[in-house]
C-alpha positions as CSV (number, residue, x, y, z in Angstrom):
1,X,-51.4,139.6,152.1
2,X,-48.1,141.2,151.4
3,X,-46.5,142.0,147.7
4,X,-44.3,138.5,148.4
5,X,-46.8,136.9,149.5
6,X,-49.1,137.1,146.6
7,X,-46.0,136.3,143.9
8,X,-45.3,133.3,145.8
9,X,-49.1,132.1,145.3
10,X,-48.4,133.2,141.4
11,X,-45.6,131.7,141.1
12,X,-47.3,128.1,143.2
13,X,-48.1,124.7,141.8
14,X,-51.8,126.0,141.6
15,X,-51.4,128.3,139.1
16,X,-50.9,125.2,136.7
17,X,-55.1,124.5,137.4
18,X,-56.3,127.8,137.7
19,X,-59.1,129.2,134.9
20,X,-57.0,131.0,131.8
21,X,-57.5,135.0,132.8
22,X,-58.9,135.3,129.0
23,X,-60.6,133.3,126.9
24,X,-61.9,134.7,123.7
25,X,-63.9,131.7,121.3
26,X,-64.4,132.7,117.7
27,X,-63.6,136.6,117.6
28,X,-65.2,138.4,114.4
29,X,-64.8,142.4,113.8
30,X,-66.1,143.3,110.4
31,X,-66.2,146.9,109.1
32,X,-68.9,147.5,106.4
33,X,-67.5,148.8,102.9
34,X,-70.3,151.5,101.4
35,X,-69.9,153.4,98.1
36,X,-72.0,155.6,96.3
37,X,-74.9,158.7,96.8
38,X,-76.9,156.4,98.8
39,X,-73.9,155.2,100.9
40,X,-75.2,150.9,100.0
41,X,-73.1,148.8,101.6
42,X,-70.9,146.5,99.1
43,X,-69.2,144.5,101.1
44,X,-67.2,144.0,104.6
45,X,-63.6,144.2,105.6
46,X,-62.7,141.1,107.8
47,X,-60.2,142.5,109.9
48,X,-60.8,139.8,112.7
49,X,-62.0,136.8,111.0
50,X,-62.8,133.9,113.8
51,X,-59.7,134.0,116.1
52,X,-60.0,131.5,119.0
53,X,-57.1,132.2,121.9
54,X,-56.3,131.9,125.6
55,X,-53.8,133.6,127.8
56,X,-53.0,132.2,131.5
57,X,-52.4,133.9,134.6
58,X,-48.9,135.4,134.6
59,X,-48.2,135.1,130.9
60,X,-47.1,137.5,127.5
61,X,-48.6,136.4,124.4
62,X,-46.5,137.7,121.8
63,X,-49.4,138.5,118.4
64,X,-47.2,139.0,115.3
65,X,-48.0,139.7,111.5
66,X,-47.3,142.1,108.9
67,X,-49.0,145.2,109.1
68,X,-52.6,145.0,107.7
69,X,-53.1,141.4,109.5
70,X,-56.0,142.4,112.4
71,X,-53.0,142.7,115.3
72,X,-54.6,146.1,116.6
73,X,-58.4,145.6,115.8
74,X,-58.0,142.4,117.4
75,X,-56.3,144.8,120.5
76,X,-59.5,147.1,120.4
77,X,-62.1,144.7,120.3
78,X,-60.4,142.9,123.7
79,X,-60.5,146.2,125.3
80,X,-64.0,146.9,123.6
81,X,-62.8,150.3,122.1
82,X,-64.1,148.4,119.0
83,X,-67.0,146.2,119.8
84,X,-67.1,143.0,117.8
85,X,-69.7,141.5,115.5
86,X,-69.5,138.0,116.3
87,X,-67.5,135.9,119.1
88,X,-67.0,134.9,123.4
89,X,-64.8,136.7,125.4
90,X,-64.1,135.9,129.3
91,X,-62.2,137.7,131.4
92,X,-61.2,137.0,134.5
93,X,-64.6,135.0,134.8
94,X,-66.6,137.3,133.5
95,X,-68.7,137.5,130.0
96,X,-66.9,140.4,129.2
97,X,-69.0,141.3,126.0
98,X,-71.9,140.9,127.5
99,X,-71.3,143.6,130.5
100,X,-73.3,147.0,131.1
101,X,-71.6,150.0,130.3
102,X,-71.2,150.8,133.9
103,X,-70.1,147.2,134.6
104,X,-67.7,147.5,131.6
105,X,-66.5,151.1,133.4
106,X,-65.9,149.2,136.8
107,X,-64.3,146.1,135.6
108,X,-62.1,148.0,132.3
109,X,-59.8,148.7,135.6
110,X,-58.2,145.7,135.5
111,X,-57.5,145.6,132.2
112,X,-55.7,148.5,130.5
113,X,-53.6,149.6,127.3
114,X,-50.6,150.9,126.5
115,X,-50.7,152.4,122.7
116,X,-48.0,152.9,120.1
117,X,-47.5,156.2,119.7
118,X,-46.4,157.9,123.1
119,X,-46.8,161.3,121.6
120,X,-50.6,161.0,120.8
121,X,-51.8,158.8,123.7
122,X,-51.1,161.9,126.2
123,X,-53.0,164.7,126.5
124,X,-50.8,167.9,125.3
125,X,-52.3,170.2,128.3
126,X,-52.1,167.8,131.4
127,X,-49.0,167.6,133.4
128,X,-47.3,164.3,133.6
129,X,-48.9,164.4,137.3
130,X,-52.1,165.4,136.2
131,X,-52.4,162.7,133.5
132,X,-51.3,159.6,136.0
133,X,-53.5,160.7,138.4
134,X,-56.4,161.1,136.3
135,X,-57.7,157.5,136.6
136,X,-57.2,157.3,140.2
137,X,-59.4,160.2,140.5
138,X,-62.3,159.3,137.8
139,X,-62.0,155.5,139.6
140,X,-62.0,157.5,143.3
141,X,-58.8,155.6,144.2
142,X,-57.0,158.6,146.0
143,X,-56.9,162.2,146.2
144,X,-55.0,165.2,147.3
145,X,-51.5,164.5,148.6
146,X,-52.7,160.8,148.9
147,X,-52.9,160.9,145.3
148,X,-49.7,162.9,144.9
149,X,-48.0,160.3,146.7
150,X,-49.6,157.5,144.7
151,X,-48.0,158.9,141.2
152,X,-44.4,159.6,143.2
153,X,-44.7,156.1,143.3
154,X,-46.0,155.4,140.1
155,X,-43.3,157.5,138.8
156,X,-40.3,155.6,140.5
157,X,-41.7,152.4,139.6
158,X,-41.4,153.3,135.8
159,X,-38.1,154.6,136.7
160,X,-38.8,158.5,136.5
161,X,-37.7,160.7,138.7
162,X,-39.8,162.5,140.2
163,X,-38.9,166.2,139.1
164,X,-41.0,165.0,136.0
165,X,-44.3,165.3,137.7
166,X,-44.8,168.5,137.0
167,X,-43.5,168.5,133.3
168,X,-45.7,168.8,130.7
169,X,-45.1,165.5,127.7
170,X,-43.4,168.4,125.2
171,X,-40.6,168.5,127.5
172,X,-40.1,164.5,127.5
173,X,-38.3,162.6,125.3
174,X,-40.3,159.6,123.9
175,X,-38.7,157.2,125.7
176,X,-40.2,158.9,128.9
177,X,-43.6,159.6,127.1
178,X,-43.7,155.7,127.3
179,X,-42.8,155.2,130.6
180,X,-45.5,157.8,131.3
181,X,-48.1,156.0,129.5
182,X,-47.0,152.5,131.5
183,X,-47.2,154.3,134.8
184,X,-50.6,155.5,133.8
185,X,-51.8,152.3,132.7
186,X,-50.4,150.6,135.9
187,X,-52.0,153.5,138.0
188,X,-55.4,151.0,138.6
189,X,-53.2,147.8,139.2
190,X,-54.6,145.7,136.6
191,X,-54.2,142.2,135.8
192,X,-54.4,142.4,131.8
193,X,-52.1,144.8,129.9
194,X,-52.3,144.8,126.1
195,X,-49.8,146.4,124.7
196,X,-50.2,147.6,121.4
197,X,-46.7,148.2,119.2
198,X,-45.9,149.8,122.9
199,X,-41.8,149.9,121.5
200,X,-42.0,150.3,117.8
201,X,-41.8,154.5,117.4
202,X,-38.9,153.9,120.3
203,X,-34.9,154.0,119.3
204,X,-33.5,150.4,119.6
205,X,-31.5,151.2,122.8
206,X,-34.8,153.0,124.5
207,X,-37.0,149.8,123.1
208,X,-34.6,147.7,125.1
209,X,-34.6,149.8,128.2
210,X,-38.6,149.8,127.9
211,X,-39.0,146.1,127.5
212,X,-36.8,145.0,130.5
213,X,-38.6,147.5,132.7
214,X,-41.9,145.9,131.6
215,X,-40.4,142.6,132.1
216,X,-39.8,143.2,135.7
217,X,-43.1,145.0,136.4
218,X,-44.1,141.8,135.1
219,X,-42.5,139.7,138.0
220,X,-43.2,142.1,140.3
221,X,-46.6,142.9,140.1
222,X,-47.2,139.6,138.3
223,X,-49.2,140.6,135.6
224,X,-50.8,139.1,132.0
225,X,-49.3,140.4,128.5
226,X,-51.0,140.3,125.2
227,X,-47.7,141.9,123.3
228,X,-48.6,143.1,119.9
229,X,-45.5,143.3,117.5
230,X,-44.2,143.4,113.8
231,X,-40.5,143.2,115.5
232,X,-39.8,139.6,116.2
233,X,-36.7,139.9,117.7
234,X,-39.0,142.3,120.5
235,X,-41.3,139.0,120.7
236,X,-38.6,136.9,121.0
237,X,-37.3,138.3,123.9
238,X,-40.0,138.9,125.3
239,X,-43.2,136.5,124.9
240,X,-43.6,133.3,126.5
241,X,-46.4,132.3,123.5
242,X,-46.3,133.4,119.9
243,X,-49.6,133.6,117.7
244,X,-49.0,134.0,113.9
245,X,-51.7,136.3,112.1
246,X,-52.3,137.1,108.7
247,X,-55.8,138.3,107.0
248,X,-57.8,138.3,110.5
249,X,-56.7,134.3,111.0
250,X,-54.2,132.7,113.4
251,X,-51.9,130.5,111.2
252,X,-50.0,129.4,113.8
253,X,-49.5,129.1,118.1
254,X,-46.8,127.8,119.8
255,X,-44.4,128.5,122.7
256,X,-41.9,130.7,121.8
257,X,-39.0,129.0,121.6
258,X,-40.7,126.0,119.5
259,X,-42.6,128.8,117.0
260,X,-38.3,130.1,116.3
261,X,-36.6,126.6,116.3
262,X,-39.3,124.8,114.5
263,X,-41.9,126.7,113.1
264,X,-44.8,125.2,110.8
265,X,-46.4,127.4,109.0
266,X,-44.9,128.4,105.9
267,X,-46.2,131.9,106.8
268,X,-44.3,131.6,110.0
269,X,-40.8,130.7,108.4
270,X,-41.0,133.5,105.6
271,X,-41.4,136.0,108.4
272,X,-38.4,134.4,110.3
273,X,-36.8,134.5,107.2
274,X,-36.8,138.4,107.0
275,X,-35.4,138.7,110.4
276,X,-31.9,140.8,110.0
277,X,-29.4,138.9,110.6
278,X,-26.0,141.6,111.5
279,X,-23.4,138.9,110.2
280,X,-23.7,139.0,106.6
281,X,-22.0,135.3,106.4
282,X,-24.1,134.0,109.0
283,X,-26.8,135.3,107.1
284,X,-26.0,133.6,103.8
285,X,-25.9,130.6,104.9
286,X,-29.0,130.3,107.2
287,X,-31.5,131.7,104.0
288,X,-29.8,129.9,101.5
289,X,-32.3,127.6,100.3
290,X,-35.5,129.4,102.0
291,X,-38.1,131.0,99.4
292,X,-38.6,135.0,100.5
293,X,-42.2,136.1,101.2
294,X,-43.3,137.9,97.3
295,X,-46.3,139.7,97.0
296,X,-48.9,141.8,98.5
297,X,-51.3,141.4,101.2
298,X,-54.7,140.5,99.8
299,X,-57.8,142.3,100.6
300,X,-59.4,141.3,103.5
301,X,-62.8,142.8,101.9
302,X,-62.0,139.9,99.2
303,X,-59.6,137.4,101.1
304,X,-58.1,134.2,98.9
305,X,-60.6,131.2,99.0
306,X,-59.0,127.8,101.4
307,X,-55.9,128.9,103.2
308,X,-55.4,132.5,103.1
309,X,-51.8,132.3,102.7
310,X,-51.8,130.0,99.6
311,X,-52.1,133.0,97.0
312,X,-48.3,133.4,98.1
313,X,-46.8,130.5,99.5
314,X,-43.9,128.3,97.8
315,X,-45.4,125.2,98.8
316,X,-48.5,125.5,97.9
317,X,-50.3,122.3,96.5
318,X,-54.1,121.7,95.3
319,X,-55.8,121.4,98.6
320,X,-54.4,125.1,99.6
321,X,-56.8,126.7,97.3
322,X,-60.3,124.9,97.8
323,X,-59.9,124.1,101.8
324,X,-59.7,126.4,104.4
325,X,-57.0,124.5,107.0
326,X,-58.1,124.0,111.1
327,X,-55.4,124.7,113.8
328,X,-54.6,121.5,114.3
329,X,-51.8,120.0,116.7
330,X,-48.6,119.6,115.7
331,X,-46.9,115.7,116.3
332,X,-49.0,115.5,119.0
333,X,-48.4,118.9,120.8
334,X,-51.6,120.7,121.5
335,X,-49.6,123.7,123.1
336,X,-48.6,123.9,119.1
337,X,-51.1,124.3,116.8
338,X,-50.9,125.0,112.9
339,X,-53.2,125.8,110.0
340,X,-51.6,124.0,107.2
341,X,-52.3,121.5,104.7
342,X,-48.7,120.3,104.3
343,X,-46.9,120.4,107.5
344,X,-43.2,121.1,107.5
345,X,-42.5,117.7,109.5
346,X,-44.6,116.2,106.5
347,X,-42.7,118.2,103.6
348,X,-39.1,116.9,105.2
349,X,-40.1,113.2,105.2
350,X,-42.1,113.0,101.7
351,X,-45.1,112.1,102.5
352,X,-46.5,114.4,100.3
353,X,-45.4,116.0,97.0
């Protein structure tokens, strides 16, 4: 089957009925808290705290949050770098927790990572074409000038030239570092790419460059996003699905453009709230009104009792504090879910005080 071949079957009517490529039910990662000379354990941190989510064939999900939220444990424990306590995950079909460690070697192929920092997830002594190769190699994909060829390619597709191959990541800005570290992740072809703050230590112009190149390896090698971000201009741009976290929960889910035109959550809006806005005038007018997010993260050792959120939300009310909210749909939407007590749709009408 050739390349055009296979995104015309992505791109078919039976994508619409085919199994989501990851399912994860009820996620849990808990670090244990010890103190004192006999190192007793006094309680956990809940970095993931029961975070049910899907992601379909083809498709970016966009996880936001402020930092502190569970974005990047959540990142580790799909890849297995951290290994959860509690939870389902399938991928691709599998049971992906419950694989071997040589099963998890085979199948970790097709899905791969792309971290934040581009100057620590090289290795300082490998070549660039030493350190794109090295999966094909460990994974016996290619070798010799078969493999050499294999990162030329790699290389171009990235858009690097190729007098890089033999560079050493010192001598690259980081801007290439990054399109060194997408090369190497795309060395294996996977279908899962989580990408972990993979623009954040990037200048504005270079995180622009970065995302549009992704965006197009995206159609063209049609493959699955989970897009971790703080920026939510980057996941606006970028992500067809946006999942709100704060304290190791999902507060809210929603397609994009519904989650930034009519978002829930009252989480959600303070974030879009803090957005910058370049015209100052502009900017007057659409926060006038809107309550800014105040306070500090709570512990996640020690996390608020009923909603999470409530210990800073405006609109908090008496249920907030003793009832911990579902995702629930919103008017009817199930592709938008919220955990709230007091719905915005709900505030704007008056049903409730």
């Amino acid at each position: 089957m050739t390349l055009n071949e296979s995104l015309e079957l992505l791109e078919s009517p039976i994508l619409s009925t085919q199994a989501p490529l990851i399912e994860v039910q009820n996620l849990k990662k808990y670090f244990p808290v010890k103190d004192g000379f006999f190192n007793t354990k006094i309680g956990d941190v809940k970095a993931v705290d029961g975070v049910s989510f899907t992601v379909n064939h083809g498709e970016t999900l966009g996880i936001v949050g402020e930092s502190g939220c569970g974005k990047s444990t959540l990142a580790r424990c799909l890849i297995r770098l951290d290994e959860p306590n509690e939870g389902q995950v399938r991928f691709d079909g599998d049971d992906w927790l419950a694989l071997s460690s040589n099963a998890l070697r085979e199948k970790r192929a097709d899905m791969q990572m792309i971290f934040q920092n581009p100057y620590a997830s090289l290795n300082p002594r490998l070549k660039v074409g030493q350190a794109i190769g090295e999966p094909l190699e460990i994974f016996k994909r290619a070798s010799g000038q078969a493999l050499r060829n294999e990162v030329l390619m790699l290389l171009d597709m990235v858009g690097l030239s190729a007098s890089v191959i033999d560079r050493y990541p010192s001598e690259l800005s980081g801007g290439q570092r990054q399109r060194v570290c997408i090369a190497r992740a795309l060395a294996l072809r996977p279908k899962l790419i989580i990408a972990d703050e993979a623009v954040s230590a990037l200048d504005v112009s270079v995180q622009a460059q970065v995302l549009n190149l992704m965006d197009d390896l995206k159609k063209e090698l049609g493959l699955t996003y989970v897009f971790i971000a703080h920026n939510l201009s980057v996941v606006q741009h970028f992500c067809d699905r946006v999942a709100v976290m704060y304290l190791g929960k999902f507060m809210e889910v929603g397609a994009t453009d519904t989650i930034f035109e009519r978002p829930q959550h009252p989480y959600t809006q303070a974030l879009l709230d803090a957005m910058p806005i370049a015209d100052p005038q502009l900017a007057k007018q659409q926060r006038a009104g809107r309550h800014p997010l105040v306070g500090e993260l709570p512990s996640p050792m020690n996390p608020p009792s009923g909603c999470r959120f409530h210990t800073r939300c405006p609109e908090c009310f008496a249920p907030c504090a003793l009832e911990e909210p579902a995702l629930l749909a919103v008017a009817g939407n199930d592709a938008h879910v919220s955990a709230c007590h007091l719905s915005r749709i709900e505030r704007e009408e008056g049903i409730m005080s």
